[in-house]
C-alpha positions as a Markdown table, in Angstrom:
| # | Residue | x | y | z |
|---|---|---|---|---|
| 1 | Unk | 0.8 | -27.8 | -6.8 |
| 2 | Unk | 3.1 | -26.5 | -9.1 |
| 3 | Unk | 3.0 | -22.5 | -9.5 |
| 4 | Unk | 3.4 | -20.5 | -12.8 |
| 5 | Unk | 6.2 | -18.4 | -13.9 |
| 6 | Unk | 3.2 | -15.2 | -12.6 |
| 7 | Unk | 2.7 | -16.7 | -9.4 |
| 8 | Unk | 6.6 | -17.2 | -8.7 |
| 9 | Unk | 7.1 | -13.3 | -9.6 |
| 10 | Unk | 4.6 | -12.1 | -7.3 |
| 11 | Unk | 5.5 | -14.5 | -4.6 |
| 12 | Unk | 9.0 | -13.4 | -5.2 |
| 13 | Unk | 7.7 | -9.6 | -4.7 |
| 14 | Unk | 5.9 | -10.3 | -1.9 |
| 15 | Unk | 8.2 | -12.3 | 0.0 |
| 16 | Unk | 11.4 | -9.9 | -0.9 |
| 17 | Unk | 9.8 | -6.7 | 0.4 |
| 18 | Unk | 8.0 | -8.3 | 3.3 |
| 19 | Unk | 11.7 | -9.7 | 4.1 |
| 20 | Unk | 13.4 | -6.0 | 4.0 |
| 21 | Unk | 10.4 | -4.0 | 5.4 |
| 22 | Unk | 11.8 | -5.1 | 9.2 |
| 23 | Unk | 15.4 | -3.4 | 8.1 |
| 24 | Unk | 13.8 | -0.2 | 6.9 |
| 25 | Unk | 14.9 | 2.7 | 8.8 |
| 26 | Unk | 13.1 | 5.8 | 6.9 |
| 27 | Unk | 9.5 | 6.4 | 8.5 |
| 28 | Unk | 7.9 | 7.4 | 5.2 |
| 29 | Unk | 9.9 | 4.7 | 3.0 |
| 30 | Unk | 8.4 | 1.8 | 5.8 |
| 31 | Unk | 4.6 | 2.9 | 5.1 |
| 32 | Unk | 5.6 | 3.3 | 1.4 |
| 33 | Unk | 6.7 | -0.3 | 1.3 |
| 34 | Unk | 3.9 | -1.4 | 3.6 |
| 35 | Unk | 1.0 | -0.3 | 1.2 |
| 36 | Unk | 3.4 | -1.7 | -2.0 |
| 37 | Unk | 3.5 | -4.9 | 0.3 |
| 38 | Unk | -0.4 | -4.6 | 0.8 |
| 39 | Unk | -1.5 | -3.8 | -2.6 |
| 40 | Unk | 0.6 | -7.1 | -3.5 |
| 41 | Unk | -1.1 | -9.6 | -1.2 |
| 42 | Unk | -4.8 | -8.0 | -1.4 |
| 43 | Unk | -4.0 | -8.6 | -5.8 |
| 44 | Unk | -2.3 | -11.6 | -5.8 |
| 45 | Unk | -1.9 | -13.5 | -2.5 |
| 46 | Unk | -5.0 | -16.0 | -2.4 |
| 47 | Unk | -3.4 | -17.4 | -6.0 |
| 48 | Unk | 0.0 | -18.2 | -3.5 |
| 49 | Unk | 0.7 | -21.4 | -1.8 |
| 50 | Unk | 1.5 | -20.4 | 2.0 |
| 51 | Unk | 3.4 | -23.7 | 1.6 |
| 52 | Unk | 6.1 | -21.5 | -0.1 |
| 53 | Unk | 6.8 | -18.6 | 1.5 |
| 54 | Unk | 10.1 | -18.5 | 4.4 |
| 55 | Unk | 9.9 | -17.9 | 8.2 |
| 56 | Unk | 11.2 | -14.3 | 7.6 |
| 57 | Unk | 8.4 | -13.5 | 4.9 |
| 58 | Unk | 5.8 | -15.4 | 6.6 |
| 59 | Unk | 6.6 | -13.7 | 10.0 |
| 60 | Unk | 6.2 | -10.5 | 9.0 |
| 61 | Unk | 3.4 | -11.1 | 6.9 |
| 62 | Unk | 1.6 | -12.3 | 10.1 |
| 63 | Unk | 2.9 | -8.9 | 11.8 |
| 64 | Unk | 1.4 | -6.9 | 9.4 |
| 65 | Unk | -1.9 | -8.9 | 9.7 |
| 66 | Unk | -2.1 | -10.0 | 5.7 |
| 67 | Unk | -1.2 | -13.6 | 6.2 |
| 68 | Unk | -4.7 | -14.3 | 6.3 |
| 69 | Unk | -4.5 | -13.0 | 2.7 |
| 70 | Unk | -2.4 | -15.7 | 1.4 |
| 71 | Unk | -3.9 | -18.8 | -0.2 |
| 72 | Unk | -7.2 | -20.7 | -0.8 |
| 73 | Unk | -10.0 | -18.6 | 1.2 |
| 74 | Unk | -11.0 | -21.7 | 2.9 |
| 75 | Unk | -14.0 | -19.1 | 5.0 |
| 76 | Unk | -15.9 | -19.7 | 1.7 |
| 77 | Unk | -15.9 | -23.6 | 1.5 |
């Protein structure tokens, strides 16, 4: 599956704050980030492939409890 030039921005957006999230060190810049990263995955995710995301993005992603988020809804099939 091949994604369009929207899908590799937000995947980019995700995957590129999820990656620095773990690095932040200001309290109220991390929850910031956190609902930026959230509003991204609830908007966009499920248009993703999980298939292309990194260990790093993935891993937190999974942390934060949005993974679930990303890709096909397959709890509908």
């Amino acid at each position: 599956m091949s994604e369009t030039q929207e899908q590799w921005y937000n995947r980019q957006a995700i995957e590129r704050l999820a990656q620095h999230i773990p690095f932040e060190c200001d309290v109220a810049s991390k929850a910031e980030q956190i609902e930026m990263l959230r509003g991204l995955v609830i908007r966009h995710g499920r248009s993703i492939d999980p298939e292309h995301f990194g260990f790093e993005a993935r891993s937190e992603l999974v942390r934060l409890g949005l993974w679930s988020r990303i890709g096909p809804d397959v709890s509908q099939a």
